[in-house]
TORMAR-546524 format. One line per field, with one value per residue: residue in one letter; x, y, z of N, C-alpha, C in turn. Coordinates in Angstrom, 3 decimals. Layout:
! residues N
residuo = [A,...]
n.x = [X,...]
n.y = [Y,...]
n.z = [Z,...]
ca.x = [X,...]
ca.y = [Y,...]
ca.z = [Z,...]
c.x = [X,...]
c.y = [Y,...]
c.z = [Z,...]
! end
This chain:
! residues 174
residuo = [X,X,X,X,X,X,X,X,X,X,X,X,X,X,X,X,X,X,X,X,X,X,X,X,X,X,X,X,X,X,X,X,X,X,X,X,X,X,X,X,X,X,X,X,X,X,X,X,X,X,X,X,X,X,X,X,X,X,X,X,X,X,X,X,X,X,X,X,X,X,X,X,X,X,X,X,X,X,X,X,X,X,X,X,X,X,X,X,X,X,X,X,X,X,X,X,X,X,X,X,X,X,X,X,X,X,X,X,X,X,X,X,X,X,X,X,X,X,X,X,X,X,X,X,X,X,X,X,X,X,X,X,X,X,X,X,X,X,X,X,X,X,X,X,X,X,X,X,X,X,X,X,X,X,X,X,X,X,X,X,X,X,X,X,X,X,X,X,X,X,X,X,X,X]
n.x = [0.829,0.251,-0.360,-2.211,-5.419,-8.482,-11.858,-13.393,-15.362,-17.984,-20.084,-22.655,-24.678,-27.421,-28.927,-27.670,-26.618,-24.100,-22.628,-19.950,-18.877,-17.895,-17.727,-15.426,-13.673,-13.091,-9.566,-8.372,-6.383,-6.531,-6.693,-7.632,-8.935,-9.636,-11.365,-9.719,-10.901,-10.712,-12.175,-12.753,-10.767,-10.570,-9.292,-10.965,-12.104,-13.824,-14.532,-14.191,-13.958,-12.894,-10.656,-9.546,-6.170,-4.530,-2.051,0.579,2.985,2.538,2.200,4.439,5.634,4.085,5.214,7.991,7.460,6.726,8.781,10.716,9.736,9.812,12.271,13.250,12.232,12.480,15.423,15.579,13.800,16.114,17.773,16.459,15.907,14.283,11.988,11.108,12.564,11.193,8.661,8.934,8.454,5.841,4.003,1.789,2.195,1.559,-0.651,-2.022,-3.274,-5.504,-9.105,-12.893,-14.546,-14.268,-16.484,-17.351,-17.844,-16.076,-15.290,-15.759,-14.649,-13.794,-12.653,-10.556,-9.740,-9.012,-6.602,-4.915,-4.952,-3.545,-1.247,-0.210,-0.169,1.885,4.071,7.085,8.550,9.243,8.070,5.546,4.050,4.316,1.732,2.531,4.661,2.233,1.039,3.080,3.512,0.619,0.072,-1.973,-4.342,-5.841,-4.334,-6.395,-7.929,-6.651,-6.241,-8.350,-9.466,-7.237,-8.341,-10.664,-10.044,-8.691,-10.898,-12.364,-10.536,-8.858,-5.630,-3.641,-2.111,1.017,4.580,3.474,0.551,1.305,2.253,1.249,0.505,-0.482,-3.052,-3.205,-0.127,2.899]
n.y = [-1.180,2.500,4.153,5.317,3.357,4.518,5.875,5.277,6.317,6.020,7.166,5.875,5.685,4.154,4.428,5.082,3.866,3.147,1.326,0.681,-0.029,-1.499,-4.201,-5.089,-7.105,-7.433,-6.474,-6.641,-5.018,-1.904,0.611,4.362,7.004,9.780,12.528,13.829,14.457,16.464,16.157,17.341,17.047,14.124,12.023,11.404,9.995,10.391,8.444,8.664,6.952,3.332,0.909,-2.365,-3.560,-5.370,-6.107,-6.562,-5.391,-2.686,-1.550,-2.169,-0.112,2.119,2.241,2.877,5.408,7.166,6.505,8.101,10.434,11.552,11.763,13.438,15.676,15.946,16.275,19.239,20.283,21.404,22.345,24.594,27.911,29.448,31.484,32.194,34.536,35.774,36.018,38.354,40.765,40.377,42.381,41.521,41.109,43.525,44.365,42.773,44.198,44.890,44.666,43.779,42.512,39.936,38.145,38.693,37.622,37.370,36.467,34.033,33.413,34.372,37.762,36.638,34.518,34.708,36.251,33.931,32.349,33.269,33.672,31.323,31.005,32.620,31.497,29.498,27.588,24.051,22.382,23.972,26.332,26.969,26.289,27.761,29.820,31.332,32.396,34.176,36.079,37.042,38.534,39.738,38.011,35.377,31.708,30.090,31.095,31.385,28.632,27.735,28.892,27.453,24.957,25.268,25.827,23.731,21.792,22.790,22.497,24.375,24.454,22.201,19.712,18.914,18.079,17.619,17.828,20.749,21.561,23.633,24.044,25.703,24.659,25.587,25.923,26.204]
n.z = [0.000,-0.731,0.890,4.206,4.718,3.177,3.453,0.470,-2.139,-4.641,-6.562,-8.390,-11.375,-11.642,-14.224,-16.594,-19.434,-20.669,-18.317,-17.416,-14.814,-12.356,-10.091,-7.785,-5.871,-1.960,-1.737,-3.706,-5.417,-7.035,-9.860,-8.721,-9.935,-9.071,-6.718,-3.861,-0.803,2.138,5.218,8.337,9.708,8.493,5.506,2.450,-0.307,-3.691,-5.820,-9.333,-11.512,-11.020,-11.607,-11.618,-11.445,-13.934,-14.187,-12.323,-12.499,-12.985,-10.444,-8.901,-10.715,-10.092,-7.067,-7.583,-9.037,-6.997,-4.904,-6.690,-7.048,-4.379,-3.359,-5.139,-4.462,-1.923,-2.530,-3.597,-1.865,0.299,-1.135,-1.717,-0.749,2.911,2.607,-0.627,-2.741,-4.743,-3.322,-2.152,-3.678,-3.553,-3.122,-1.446,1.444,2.797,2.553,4.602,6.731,5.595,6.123,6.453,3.845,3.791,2.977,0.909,-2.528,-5.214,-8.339,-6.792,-4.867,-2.119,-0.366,1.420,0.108,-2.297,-2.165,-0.672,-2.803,-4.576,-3.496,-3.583,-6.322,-6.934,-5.976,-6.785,-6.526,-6.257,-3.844,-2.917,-1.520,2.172,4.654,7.110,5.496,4.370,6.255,7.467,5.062,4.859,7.507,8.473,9.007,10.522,11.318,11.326,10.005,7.069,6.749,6.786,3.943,2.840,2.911,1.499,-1.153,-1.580,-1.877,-3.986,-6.288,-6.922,-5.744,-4.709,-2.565,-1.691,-0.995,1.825,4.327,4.703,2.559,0.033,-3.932,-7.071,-8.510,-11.374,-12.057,-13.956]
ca.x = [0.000,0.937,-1.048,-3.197,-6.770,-9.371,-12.899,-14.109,-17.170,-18.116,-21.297,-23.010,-25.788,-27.946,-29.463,-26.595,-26.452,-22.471,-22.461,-19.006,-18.918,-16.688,-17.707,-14.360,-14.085,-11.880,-8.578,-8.027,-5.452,-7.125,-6.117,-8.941,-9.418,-10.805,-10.885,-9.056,-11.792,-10.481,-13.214,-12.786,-9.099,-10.512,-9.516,-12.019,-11.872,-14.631,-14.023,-14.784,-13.473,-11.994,-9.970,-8.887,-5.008,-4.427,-0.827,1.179,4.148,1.535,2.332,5.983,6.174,3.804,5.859,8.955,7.679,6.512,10.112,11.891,9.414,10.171,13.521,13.568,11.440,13.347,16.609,15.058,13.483,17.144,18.566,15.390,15.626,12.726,11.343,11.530,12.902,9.797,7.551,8.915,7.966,4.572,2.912,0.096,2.395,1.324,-2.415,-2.134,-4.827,-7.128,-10.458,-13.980,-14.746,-14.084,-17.286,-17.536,-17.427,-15.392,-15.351,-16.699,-13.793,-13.791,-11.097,-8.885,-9.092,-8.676,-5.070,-4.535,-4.631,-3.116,0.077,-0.091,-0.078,3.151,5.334,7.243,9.213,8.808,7.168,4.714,3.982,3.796,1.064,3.646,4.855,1.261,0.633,4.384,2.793,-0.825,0.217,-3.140,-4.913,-5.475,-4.141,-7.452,-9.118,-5.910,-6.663,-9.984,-9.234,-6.895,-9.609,-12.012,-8.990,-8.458,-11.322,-12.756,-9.666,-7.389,-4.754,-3.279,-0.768,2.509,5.279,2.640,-0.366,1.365,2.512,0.307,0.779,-1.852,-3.279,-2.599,1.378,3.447]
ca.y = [0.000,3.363,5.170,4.668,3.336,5.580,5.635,5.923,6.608,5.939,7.509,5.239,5.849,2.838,4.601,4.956,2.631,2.133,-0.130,0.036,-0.219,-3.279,-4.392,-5.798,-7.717,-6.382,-6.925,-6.306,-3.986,-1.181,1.956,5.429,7.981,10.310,14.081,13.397,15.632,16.283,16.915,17.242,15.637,12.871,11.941,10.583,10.071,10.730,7.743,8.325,5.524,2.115,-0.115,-3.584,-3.722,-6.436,-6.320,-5.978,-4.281,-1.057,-1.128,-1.619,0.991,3.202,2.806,3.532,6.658,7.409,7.171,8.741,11.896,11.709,12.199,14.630,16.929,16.531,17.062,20.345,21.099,20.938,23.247,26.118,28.674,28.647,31.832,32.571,35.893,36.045,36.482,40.063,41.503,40.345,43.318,40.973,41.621,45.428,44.077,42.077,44.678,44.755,44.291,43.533,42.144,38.689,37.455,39.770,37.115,38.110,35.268,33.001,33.297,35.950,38.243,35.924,32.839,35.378,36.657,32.878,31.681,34.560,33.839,30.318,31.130,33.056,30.364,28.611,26.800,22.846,21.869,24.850,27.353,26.225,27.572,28.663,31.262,32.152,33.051,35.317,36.839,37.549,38.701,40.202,36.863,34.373,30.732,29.354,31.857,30.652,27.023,27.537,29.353,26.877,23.510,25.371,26.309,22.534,20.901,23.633,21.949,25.348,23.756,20.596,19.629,18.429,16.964,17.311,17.988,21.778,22.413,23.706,24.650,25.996,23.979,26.465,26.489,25.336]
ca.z = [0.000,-0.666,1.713,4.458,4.092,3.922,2.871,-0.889,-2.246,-5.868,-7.043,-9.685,-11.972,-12.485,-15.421,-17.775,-20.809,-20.535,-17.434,-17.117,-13.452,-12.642,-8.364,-7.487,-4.318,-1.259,-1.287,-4.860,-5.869,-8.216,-10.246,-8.883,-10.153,-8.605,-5.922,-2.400,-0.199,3.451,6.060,9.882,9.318,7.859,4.560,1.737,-1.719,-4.287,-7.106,-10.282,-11.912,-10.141,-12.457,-11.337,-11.572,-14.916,-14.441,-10.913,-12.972,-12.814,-8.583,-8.811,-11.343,-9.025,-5.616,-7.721,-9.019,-5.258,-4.268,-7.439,-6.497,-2.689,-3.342,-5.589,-3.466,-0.467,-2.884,-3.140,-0.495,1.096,-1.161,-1.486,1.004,3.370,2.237,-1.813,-3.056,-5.496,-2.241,-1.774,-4.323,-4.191,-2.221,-0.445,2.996,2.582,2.294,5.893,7.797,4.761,6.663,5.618,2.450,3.628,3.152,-0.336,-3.129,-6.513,-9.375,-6.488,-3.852,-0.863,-0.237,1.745,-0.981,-3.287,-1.276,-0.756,-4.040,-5.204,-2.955,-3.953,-7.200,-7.097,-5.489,-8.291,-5.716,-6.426,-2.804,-2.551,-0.821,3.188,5.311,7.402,4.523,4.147,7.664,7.444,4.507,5.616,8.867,9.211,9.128,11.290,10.958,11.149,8.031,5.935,6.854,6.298,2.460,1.897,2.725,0.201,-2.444,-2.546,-2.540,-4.998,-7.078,-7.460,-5.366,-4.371,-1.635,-2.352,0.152,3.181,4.291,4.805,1.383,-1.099,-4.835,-7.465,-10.369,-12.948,-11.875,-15.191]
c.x = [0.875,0.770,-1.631,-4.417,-7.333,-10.906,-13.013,-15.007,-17.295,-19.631,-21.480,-24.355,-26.281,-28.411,-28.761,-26.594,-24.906,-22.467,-21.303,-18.163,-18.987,-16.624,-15.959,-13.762,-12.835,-10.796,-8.117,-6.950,-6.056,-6.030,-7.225,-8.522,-10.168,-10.259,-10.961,-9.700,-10.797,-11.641,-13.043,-10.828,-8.958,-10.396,-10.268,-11.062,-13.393,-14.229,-14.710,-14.686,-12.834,-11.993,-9.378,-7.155,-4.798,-3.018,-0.178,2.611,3.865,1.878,3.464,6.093,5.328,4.913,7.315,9.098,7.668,7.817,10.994,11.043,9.594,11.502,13.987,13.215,12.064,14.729,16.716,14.452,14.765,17.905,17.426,15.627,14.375,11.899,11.730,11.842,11.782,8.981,7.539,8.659,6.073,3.357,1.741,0.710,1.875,-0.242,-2.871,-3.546,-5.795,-8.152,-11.610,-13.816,-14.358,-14.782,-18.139,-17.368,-16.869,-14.575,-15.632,-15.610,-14.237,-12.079,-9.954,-9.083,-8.971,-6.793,-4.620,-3.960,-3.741,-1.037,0.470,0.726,1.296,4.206,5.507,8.478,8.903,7.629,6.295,5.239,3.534,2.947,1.947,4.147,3.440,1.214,1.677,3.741,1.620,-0.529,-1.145,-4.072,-4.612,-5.220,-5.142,-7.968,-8.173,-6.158,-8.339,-10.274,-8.555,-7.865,-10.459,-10.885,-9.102,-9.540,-12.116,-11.557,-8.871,-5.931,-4.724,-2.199,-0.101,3.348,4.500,1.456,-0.354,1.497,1.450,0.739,-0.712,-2.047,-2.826,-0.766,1.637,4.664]
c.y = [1.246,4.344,4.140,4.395,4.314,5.154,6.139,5.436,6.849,5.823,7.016,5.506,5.067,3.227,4.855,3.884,2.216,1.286,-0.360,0.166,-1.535,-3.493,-5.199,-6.179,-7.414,-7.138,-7.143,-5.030,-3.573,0.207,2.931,6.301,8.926,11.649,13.325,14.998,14.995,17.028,16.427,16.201,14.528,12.422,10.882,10.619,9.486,10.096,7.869,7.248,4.445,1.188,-1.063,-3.480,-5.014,-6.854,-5.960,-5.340,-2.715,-0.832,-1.250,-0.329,2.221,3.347,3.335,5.061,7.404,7.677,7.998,10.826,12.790,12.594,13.378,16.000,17.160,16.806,18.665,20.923,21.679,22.234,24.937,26.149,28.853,29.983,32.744,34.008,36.331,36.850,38.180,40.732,41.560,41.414,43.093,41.727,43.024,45.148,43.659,42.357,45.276,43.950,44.037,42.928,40.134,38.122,38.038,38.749,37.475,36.535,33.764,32.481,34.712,36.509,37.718,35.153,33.473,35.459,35.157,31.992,32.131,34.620,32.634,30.324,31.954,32.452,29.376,27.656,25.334,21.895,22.712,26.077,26.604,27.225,28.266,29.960,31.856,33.335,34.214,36.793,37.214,37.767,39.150,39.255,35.752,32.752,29.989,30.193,31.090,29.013,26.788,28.436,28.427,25.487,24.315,25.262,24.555,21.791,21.664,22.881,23.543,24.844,22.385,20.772,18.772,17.393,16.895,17.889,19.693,22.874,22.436,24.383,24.824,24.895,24.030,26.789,25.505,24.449]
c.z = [0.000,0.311,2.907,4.492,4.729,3.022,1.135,-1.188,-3.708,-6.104,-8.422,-10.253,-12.746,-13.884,-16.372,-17.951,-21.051,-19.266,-17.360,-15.707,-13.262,-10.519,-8.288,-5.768,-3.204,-1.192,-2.500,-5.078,-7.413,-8.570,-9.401,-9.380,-10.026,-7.812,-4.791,-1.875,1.635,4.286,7.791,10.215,8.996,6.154,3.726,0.419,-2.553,-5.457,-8.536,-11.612,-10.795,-11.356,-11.576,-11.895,-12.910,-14.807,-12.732,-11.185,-12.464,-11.583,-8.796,-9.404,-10.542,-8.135,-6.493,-8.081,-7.821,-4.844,-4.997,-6.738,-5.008,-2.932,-4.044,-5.464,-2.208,-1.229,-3.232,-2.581,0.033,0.564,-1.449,-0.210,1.200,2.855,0.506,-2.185,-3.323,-4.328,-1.665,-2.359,-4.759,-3.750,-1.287,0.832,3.360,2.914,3.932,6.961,7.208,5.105,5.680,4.202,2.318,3.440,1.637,-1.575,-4.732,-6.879,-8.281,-5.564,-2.888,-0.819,-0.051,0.748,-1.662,-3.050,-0.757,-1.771,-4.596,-4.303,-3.190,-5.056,-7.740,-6.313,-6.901,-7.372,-6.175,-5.336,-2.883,-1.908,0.685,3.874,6.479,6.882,4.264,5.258,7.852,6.201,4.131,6.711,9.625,8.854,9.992,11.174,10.878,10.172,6.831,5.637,6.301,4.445,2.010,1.579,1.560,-1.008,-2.962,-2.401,-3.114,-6.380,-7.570,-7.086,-5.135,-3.464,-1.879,-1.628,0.816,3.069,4.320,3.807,0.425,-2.871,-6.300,-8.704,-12.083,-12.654,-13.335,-14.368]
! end
């Protein structure tokens, strides 16, 4: 296993004419496909496909990518400094005791996931952006609004987290 178990949940629709919804009995090794939702610190997953494994090459060649990417994230992690040059020039820190409007929605974020994403989105670092560096640059936010912008950011699907559950980086990064 690569992980540890958690619940998934595969919404099927008896009334579709493809039928290609394949029950496969536990203890099968599958491919999913699917959105990793976190709620209350529990993680789920939302399957929209489950493929049966045909080949057990497909899992070696998973855990090896698993470790070739480990490594090459902590080989840079190791040498990035902890906070990126980029980040100074980005003017949010200036923004910090911009009040109200948090609850103001614009294209269907609020101010802070706006100034969240938006600081995300300018880390070109390889691990992310950590909420750690958020919280340095939002000083005028509290670690629970950022935590609570970044749980919507990702399971809205703008972000994703990276080495940990701390790092985050945006969707649209190249």
């Amino acid at each position: 296993m690569t992980a540890a178990p958690m619940d998934v949940r595969q919404w099927v629709d008896t009334d579709e004419a493809g039928g290609e919804n394949v029950v496969v009995p536990p203890g099968t090794y599958v491919k999913v496909a699917g959105h990793l939702r976190s709620f209350q610190n529990k993680k789920s997953l939302v399957a929209f496909k489950i493929m049966p494994l045909e080949n057990m090459n497909e899992f070696t060649t998973h855990i090896l990518e698993i470790v070739n990417a480990h490594m090459i994230l902590r080989k840079n992690l190791m040498s990035a400094s902890r906070v990126p040059q980029s980040f100074s020039s980005t003017g949010i820190s200036d923004m910090g005791g911009y009040g109200g409007g948090g609850s103001l929605p614009v294209n269907g974020l609020t101010a802070y996931q706006s100034q969240v994403l938006n600081l995300i989105k300018s880390c070109h670092v390889p691990e992310g952006m950590s909420l750690q560096d958020l919280k340095l640059q939002l000083h005028g936010l509290s670690m629970s609004t950022i935590k609570q912008a970044v749980e919507f950011l990702s399971s809205e699907g703008h972000i994703y987290s990276t080495v940990d559950d701390d790092h985050y980086k945006s969707t649209d990064a190249e």
